[in-house]
Every structure is written in C-alpha cells, then in structure tokens.
N, C-alpha and C positions, 0 to 999 in steps of 0.2 A: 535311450537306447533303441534300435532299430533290428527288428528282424531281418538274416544273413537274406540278399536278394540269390545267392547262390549256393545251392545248387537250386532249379525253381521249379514249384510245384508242377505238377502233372495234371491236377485235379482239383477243381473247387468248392464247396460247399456252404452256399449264406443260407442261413436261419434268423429270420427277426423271431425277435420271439416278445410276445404284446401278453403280459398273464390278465387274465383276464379268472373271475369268480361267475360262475355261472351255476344255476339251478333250475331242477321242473319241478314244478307241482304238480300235488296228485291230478290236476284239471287238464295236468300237459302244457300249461302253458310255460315257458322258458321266460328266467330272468338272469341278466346278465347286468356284471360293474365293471369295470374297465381299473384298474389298479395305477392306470398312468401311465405307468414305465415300461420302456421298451428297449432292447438291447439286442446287439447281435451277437450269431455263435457261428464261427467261421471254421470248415474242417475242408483239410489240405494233404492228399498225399502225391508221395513223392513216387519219379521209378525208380526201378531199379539200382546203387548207384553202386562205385568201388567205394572203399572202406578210407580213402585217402581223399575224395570227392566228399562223402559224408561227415568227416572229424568237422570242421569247424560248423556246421549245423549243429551235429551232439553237441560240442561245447558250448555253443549259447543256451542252446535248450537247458543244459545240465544249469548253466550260470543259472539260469533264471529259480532258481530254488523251487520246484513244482509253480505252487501258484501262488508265491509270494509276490514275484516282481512285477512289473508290467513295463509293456515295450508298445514302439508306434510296428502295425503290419499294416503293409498294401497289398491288395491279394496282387496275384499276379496277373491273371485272366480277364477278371472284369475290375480293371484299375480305372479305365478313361470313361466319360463320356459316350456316352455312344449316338451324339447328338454333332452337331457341327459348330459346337462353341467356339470361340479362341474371345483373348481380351482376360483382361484385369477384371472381373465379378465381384463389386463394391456393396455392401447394406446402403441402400437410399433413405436415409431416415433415421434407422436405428430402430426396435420392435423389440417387446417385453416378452417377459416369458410367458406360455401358453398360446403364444402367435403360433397360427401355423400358416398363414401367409406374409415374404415376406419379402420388401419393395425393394430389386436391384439396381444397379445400373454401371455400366462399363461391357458389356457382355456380346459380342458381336456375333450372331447365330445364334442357333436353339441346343438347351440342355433337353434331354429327351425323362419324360416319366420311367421310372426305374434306375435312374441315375443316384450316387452316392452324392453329398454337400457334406462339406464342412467347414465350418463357421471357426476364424482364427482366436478367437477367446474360450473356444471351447472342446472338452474332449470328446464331445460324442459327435459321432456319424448321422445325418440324417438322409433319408430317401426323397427324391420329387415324385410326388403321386399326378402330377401334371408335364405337360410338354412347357416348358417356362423361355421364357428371351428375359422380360422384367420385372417379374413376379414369381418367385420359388413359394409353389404350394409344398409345404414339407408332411411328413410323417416320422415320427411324432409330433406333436406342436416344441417350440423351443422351452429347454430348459433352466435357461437364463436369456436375460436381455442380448442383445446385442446392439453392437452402437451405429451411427452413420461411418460410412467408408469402411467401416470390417471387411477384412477381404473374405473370402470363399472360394473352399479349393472344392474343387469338379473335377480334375483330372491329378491321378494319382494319389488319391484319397485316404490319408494316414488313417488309421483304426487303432485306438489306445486299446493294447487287450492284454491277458494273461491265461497261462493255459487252465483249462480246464478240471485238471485232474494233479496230484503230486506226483502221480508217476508213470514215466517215457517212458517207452519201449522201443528195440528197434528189433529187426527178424534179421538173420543170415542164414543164406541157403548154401549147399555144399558148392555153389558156384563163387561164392564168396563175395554175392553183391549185397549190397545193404538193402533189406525193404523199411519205408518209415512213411508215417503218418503223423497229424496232427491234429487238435482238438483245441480251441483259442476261444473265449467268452469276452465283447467285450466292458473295461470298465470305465465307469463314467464317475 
C-alpha cells in the first residue's frame, strides 16, 4: 500500500536517527557504543486544504489503524537525486551485511553524497555519505546481503514507514480549510 501522492505536502522533515549509548566519567572523559541501528523519522505538513481535497488523505491515514500498518512513502521534496544520474544502478558483485561500501555498475553520471539508495531486496533506505558513479559508500552499513545485479533505486526512493503515534488529528479553521500534519517512522 502506498501513501496518497495527493494532496502533496508543503513541508518536509528527515531525521536519521543512529541511538547511540554514551557516558562521562567523573575524569570527563566520554565513552560512546553505537547500537547499530539506524532509521528514519519523516514529518510532513500539509497547506491549507478544502475538506473535499483532504477526505481521501484522512481515509488512508484512518485505514492505516494508528501504527499498526505500514505503507511505501516518497517524500515529495527531496525524492530525486540531486546528482546527474540516469541508467539502470546494478550491485557488481553482490556484498554481505555490515558492507558499507558497495561495487555498482550500469550508472551513467554521479549520485551526489546526501542522496537516498535503495537496495531491491530490502526495506530500508540508505544515505550515500560519498559523491559515488561505482562505488555507493552507504550509511548505515547494509543490513543483509545483497546479490550481483540487484537493482537500486536513487530516484523516487520508497520508504517503508508507519505513523508514529495511534492518533491523527486534523485542525479546521472557521474558514473551513483543513490544517494536517504528519509524523512517519521508518520500519525495517
């Protein structure tokens, strides 16, 4: 199931969020462990809309039982590349989990660092912490293998998420537009 591309947000907001366990000692010195996992939290508001513009939004939202279900979103804003790719983006090789670099090829142009990947066996999102043409430095490192030929999508980047919270809200003003927001986590 896919989140409604219409009516489309106004507003974007990515959060990776890496938990991390950290500590000082009484000597001041900081010790940090990294927990592995990393996920994103995506919030999206909407403008203003009519109340007949807004119904099939509320009805998916509502579908979605708070944060039972989970659905693919693409934000809307920062979907593409923002590098000059075009081309089929293949795994050259195929690479285990914990790779966080990892060998392409079919990819004609540059993916730019801050760019979204995603790997077609899997449901999590990764970030390129490099400008890449043949080589995707990822963050996080991958959390399963991937094979040779796996394709990789870079432009219009599905995000498997579910909302955040069990309960929507929307606001109406005596002008009778709808205000709504959103709050999305995603899962892997």
């Amino acid at each position: 199931m896919s989140f409604p591309t219409s009516p489309t947000a106004s507003s974007i907001k990515i959060t990776g969020i890496s938990p991390t366990l950290t500590s000082v000692t009484h000597s001041l010195k900081r010790q940090a462990r990294s927990r592995g996992g990393q996920r994103w939290l995506i919030e999206a508001g909407y403008p203003a809309m009519t109340r007949a513009t807004f119904a099939p939004l509320w009805a998916f939202v509502n579908a979605q039982q708070g944060q039972y279900n989970t659905f693919t979103y693409k934000p809307p804003i920062y979907k593409d590349s923002s590098g000059s790719a075009t081309g089929t983006l293949l795994v050259n090789g195929g690479d285990s989990a914990g790779d966080s670099s990892i060998a392409c090829d079919g990819l004609t142009g540059t993916l730019k660092a801050g760019d979204f990947v995603k790997f077609a066996s899997h449901d999590k999102v990764y970030t390129l912490t490099a400008d890449a043409t043949t080589s995707l430095a990822i963050e996080p490192p991958l959390m399963s293998a991937v094979a040779d030929n796996e394709a990789v999508t870079y432009n219009d980047v599905p995000f498997t998420m579910a909302f955040v919270d069990d309960k929507q809200e929307l606001s109406m003003g005596v002008d009778q537009l709808v205000g709504f927001s959103i709050k999305l986590v995603e899962v892997v």
